[in-house]
LOLUM-175245 format. One record per residue (C-alpha): residue in three letters; y negated, x, z negated; residue number from 0; chain. Coordinates in steps of 0.02 Angstrom, whole numbers. Example, Ala and Ser with C-alpha at 12.3 -4.5 7.8 and 13.67 -1.06 7.14 Angstrom:
<atoms>
ATOM   code        y        x        z   pos   unit
ATOM    ALA      225      615     -390     0      A
ATOM    SER       53      684     -357     1      A
</atoms>
This chain:
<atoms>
ATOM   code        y        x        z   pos   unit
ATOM    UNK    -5042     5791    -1301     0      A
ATOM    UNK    -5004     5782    -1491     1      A
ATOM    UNK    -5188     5792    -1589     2      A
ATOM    UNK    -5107     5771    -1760     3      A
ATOM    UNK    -5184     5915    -1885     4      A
ATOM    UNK    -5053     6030    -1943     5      A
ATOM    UNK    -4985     6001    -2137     6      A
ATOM    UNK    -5060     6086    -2263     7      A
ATOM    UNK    -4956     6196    -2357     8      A
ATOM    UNK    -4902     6135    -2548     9      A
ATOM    UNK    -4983     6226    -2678    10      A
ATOM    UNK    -4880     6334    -2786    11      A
ATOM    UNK    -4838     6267    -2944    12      A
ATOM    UNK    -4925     6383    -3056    13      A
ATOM    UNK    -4889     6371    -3241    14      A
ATOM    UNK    -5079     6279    -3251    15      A
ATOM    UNK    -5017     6152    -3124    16      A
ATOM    UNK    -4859     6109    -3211    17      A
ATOM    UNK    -4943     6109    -3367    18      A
ATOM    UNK    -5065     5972    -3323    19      A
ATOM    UNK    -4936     5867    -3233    20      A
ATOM    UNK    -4827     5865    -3375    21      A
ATOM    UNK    -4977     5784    -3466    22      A
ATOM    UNK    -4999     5684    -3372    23      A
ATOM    UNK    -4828     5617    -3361    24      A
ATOM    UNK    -4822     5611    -3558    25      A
ATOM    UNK    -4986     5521    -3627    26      A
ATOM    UNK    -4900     5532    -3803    27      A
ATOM    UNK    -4903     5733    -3803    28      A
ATOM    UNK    -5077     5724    -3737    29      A
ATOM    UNK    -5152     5636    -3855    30      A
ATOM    UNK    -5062     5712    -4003    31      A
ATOM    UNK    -5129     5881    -3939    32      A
ATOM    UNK    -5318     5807    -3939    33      A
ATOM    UNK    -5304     5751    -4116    34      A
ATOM    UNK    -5198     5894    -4159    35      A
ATOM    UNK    -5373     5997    -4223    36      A
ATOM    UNK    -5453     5876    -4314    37      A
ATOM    UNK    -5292     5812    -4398    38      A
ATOM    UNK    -5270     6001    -4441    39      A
ATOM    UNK    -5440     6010    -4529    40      A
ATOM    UNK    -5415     5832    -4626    41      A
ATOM    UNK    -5258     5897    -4663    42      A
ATOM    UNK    -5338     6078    -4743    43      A
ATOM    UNK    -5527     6027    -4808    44      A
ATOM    UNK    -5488     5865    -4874    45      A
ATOM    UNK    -5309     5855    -4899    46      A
ATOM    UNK    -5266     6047    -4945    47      A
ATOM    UNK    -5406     6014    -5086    48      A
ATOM    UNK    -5385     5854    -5165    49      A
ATOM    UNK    -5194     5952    -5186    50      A
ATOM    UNK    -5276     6094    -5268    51      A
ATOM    UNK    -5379     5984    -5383    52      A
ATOM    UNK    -5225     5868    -5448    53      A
ATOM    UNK    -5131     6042    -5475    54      A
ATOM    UNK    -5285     6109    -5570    55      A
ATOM    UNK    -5303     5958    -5678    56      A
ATOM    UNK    -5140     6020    -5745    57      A
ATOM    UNK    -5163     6170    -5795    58      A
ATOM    UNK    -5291     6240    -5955    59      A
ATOM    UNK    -5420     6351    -6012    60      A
ATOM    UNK    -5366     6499    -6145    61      A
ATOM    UNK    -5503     6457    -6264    62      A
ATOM    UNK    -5514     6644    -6331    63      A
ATOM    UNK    -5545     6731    -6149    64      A
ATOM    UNK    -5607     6594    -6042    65      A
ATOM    UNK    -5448     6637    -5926    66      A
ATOM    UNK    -5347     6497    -5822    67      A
ATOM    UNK    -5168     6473    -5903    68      A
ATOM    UNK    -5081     6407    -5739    69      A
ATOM    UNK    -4956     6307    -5847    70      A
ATOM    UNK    -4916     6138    -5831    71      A
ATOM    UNK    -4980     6029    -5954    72      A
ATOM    UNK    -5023     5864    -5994    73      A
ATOM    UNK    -5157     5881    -6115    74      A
ATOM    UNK    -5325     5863    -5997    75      A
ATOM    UNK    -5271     5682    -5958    76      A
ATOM    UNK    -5217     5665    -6139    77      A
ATOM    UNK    -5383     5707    -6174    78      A
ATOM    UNK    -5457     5588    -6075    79      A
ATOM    UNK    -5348     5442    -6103    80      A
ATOM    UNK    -5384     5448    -6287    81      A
ATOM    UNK    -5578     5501    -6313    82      A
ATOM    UNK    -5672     5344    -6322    83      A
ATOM    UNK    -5822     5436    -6263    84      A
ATOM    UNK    -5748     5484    -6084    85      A
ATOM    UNK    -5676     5284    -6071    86      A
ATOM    UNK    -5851     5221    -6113    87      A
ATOM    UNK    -5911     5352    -5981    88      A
ATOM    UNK    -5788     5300    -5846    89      A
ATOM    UNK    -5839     5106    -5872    90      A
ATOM    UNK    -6022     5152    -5853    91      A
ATOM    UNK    -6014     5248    -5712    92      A
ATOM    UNK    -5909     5096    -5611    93      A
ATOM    UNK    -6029     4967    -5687    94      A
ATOM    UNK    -6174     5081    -5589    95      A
ATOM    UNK    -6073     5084    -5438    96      A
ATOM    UNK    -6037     4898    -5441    97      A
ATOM    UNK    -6241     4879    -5470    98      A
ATOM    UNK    -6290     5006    -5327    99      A
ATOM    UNK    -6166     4893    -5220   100      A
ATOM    UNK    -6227     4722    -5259   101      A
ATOM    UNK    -6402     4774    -5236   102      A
ATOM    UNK    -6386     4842    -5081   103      A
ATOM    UNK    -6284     4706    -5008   104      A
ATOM    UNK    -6435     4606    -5081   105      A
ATOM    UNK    -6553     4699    -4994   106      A
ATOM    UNK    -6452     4742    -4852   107      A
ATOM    UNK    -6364     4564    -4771   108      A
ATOM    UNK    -6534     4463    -4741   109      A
ATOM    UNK    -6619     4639    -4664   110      A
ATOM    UNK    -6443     4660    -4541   111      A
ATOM    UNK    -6445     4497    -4522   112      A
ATOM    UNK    -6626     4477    -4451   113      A
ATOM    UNK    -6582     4629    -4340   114      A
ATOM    UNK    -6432     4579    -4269   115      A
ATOM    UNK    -6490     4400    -4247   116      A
ATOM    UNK    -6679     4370    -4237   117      A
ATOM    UNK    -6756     4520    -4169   118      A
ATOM    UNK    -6798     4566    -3985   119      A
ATOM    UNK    -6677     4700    -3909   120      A
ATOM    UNK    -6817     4816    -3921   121      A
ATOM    UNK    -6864     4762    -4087   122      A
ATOM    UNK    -6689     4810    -4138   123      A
ATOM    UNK    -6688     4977    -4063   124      A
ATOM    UNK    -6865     5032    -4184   125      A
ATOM    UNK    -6782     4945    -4333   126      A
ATOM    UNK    -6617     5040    -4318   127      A
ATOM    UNK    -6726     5204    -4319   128      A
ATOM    UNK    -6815     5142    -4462   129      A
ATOM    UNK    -6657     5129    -4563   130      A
ATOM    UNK    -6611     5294    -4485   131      A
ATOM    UNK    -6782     5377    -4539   132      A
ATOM    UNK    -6719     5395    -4740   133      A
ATOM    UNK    -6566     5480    -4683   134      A
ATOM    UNK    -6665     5613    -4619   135      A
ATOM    UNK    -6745     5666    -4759   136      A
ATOM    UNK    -6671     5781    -4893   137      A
ATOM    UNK    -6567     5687    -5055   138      A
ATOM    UNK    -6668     5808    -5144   139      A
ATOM    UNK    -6830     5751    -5105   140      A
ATOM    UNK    -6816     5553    -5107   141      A
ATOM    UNK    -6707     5587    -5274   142      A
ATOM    UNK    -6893     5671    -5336   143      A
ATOM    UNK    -7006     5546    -5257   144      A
ATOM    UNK    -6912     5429    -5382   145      A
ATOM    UNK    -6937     5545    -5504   146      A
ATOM    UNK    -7119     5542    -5485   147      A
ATOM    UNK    -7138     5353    -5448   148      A
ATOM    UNK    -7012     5326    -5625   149      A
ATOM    UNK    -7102     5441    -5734   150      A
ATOM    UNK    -7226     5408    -5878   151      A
ATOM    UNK    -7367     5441    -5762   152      A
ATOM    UNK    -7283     5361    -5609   153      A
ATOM    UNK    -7321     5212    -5496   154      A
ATOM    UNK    -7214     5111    -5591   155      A
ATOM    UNK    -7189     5200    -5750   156      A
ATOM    UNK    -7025     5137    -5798   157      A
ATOM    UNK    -6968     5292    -5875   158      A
ATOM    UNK    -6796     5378    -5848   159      A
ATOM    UNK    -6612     5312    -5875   160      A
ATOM    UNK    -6478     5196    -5780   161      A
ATOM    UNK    -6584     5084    -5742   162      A
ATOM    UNK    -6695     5211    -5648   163      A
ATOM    UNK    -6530     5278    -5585   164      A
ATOM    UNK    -6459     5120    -5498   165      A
ATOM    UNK    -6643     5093    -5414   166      A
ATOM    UNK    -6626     5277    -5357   167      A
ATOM    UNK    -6439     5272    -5274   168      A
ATOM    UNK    -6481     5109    -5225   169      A
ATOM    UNK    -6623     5169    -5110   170      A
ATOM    UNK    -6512     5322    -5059   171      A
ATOM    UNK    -6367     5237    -4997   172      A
ATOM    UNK    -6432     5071    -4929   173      A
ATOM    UNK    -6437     5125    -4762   174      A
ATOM    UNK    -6252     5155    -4763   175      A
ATOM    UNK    -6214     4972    -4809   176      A
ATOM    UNK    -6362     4909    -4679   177      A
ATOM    UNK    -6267     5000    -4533   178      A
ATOM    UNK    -6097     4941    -4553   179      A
ATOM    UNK    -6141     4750    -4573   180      A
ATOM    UNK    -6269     4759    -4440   181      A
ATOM    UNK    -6127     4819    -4324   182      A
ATOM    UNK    -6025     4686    -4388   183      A
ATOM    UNK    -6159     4555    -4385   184      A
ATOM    UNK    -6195     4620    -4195   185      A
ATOM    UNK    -6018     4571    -4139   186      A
ATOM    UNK    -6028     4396    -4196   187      A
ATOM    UNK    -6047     4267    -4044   188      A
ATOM    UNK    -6209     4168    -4068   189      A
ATOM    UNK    -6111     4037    -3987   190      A
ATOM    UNK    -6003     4019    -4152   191      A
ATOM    UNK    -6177     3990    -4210   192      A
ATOM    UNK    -6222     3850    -4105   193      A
ATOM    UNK    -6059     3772    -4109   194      A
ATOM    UNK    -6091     3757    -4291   195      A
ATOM    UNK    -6253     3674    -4277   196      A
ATOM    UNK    -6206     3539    -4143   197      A
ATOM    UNK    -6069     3512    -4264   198      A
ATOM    UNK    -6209     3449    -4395   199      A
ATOM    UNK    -6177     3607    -4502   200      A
ATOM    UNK    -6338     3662    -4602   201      A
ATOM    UNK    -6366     3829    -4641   202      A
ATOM    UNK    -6301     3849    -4808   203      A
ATOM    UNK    -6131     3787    -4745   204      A
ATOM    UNK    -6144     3899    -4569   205      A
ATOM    UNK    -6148     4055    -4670   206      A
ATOM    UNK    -6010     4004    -4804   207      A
ATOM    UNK    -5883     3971    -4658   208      A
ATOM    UNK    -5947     4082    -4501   209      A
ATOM    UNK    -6055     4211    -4550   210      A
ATOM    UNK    -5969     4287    -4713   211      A
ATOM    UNK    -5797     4268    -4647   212      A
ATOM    UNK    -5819     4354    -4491   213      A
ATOM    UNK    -5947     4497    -4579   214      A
ATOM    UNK    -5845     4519    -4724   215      A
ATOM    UNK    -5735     4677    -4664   216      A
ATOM    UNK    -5935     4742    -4617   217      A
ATOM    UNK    -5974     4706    -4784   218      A
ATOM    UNK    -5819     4796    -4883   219      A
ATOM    UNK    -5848     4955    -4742   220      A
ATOM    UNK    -6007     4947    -4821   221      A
ATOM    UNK    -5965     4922    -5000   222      A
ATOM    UNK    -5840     5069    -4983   223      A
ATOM    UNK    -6000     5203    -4931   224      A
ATOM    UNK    -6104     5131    -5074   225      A
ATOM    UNK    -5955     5129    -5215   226      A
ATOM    UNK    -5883     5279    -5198   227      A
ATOM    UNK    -6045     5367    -5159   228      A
ATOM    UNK    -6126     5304    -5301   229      A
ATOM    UNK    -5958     5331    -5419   230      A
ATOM    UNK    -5950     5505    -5389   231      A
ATOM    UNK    -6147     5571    -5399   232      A
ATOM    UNK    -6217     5684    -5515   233      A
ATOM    UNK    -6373     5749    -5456   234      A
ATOM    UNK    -6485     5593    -5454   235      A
ATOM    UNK    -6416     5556    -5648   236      A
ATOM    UNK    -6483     5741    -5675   237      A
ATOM    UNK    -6654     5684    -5589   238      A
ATOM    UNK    -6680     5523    -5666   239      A
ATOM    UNK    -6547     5490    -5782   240      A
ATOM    UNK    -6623     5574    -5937   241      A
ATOM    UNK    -6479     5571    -6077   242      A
ATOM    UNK    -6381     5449    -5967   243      A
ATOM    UNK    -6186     5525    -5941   244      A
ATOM    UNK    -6081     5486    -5800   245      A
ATOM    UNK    -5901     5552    -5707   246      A
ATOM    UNK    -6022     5660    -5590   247      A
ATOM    UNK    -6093     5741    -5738   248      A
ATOM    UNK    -5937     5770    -5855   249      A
ATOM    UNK    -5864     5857    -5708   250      A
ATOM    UNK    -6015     5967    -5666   251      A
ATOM    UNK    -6043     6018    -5855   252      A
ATOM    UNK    -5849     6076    -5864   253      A
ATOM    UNK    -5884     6172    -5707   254      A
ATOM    UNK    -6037     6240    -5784   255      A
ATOM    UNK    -6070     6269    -5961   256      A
ATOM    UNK    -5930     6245    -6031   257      A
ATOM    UNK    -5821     6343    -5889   258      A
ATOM    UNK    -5683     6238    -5906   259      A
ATOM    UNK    -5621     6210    -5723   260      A
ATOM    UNK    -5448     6112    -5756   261      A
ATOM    UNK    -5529     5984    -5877   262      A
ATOM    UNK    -5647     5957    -5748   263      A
ATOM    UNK    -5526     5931    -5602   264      A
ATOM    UNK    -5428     5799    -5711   265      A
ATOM    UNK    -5601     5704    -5728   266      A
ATOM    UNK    -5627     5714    -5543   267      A
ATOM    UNK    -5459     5625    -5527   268      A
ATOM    UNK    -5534     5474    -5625   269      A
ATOM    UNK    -5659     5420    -5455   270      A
ATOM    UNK    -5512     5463    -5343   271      A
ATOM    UNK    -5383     5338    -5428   272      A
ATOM    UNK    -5534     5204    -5446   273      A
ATOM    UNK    -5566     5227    -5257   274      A
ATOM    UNK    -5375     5203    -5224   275      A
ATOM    UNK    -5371     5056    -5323   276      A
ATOM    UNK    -5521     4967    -5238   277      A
ATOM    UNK    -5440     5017    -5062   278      A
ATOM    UNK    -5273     4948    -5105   279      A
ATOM    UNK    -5383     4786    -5191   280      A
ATOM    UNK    -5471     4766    -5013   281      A
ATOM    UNK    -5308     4799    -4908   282      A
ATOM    UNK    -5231     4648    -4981   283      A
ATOM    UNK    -5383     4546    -4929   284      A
ATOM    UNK    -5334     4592    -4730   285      A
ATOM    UNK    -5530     4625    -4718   286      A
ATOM    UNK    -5492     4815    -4688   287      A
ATOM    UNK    -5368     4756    -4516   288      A
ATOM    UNK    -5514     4677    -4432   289      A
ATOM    UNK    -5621     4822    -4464   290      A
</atoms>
C-alpha cells in the first residue's frame, strides 16, 4: 500500500513572489535599492546644498535695495583673494584648527591608548561612557561653562580670545578624536606587541614602528572630526573669542548684519576647499585605504 503524502500544490507566483526571487537572484539590484534612500538624501541635503552655495557665491548684493542680483560674477572671490584682512583671517582660523588637532591628539592617544590596552574589559566599557558623557550635553552649555571658568572672575581667569578658544573646541571635540583611535588602537594584536618586546624593542622604538603605523589611519579619522569641526565654528569664537575673527564668523556676520548672503557663501567655500585639500593631502598617504 503506497503511504507517500500527496504533493503539495506550487504556490502561484504572485507579483510579491517574483519580486523577491528576482532579488534574490540579483544581489547587485538589491543592494542598490537599500542604499538607494540614503544616497538620495546625501545626494539632496548635502550635495543639492554645497551646489546652491558655490552658485550663490557667484552672484551679488544690489547695495541700494538689499536685493540678490542672480548674475554671475567674480567679484566675491575677488574680494577675498585681495583683502589682506580676510587672508590673515583664513590663516588664523587653520592655525586654530591645526592647535585644536594637536591638542587633542595630545590628550587623546595616551587616554585611547590606556583604554584599548591597559584597562579591564569592564573598565573599558565605564571609560567609553565617560568619553560619551560630554557628548550628551548641549554645545551651548559646555561652550558657557568655559565662559565662566575663562572669565575675569573665573576659575582660571584667563580672560577671553584664541587662546581661550582653542582650550574651548579643544574640550568640545576631543571625544571625536578619542573614539576613532581607540577603535583603531582596539584592533591592534597585542601579539605585535609582544613580538616586539622579545625582539629587544623598548618602548620608545615599539610605538615609532608598531603602534603609530598601524593607528595612524585612527589618528587622521580623528584629525578629520577635529579640523574641520574646529575650521568651520562660530559660536564658541562668539562665546569666548572676544574681538577674535574667524571663517565661522565672517560668514555669520554677512548672513546677519550686513545681509549680504553671496559674499558669505563665497567665504564658506574657503573651509570647503581647505578640507579638500587636507583629504586629497591624506589620500596620498594611503592612511585613508586602511581606514
Amino acid at each position: 500500500m503506497n503511504t507517500a503524502a500527496p504533493a503539495r500544490p506550487t504556490p502561484p507566483r504572485t507579483p510579491r513572489r517574483r519580486l523577491a526571487a528576482f532579488l534574490h537572484r540579483h544581489a547587485g539590484v538589491r543592494l542598490s535599492l537599500l542604499l538607494s534612500a540614503p544616497a538620495l538624501w546625501l545626494g539632496l541635503a548635502y550635495l543639492g546644498a554645497l551646489a546652491a552655495l558655490f552658485v550663490t557665491a557667484f552672484w551679488s548684493t544690489d547695495t541700494f535695495t538689499g536685493d540678490l542680483v542672480r548674475v554671475p560674477t567674480w567679484r566675491n572671490f575677488q574680494d577675498l583673494l585681495t583683502a589682506d584682512v580676510y587672508r590673515t583671517i583664513a590663516l588664523r582660523s587653520v592655525g586654530v584648527a591645526v592647535a585644536v588637532t594637536l591638542i587633542d591628539l595630545l590628550i587623546a592617544f595616551p587616554m585611547a591608548f590606556a583604554m584599548a590596552k591597559l584597562a579591564s574589559p569592564r573598565a573599558q566599557r565605564w571609560l567609553v561612557i565617560a568619553v560619551l558623557t560630554p557628548l550628551w550635553a548641549s554645545y551651548l552649555v559646555k561652550a558657557y561653562a568655559w565662559r565662566v571658568m575663562l572669565g575675569s572672575e573665573g576659575l582660571l581667569g584667563w580672560g577671553y580670545g584664541l587662546t581661550a578658544t582653542v582650550l574651548t573646541l579643544s574640550y568640545l571635540w576631543l571625544p571625536y578624536m578619542i573614539l576613532p583611535i581607540y577603535a583603531g588602537l582596539e584592533r591592534l594584536p597585542d601579539s605585535l606587541l609582544e613580538a616586539a618586546g622579545d625582539l629587544g624593542a623598548r618602548g620608545r622604538r615599539t610605538f615609532r614602528t608598531v603602534v603609530w603605523p598601524l593607528a595612524l589611519p585612527a589618528v587622521i579619522a580623528g584629525s578629520v572630526f577635529t579640523f574641520s569641526l574646529s575650521l568651520g565654528d562660530y559660536i564658541t569664537v562668539k562665546i569666548v573669542g572676544g574681538t577674535s575673527q574667524l571663517i565661522g564668523n565672517v560668514v555669520y556676520d554677512n548672513i546677519g548684519a550686513a545681509n549680504n548672503l553671496p559674499f558669505a557663501a563665497a567665504v564658506a567655500t574657503v573651509p570647503v576647499m581647505i578640507m579638500l585639500i587636507y583629504l586629497a593631502a591624506v589620500r596620498r598617504t594611503g592612511a585613508l585605504e586602511n581606514l
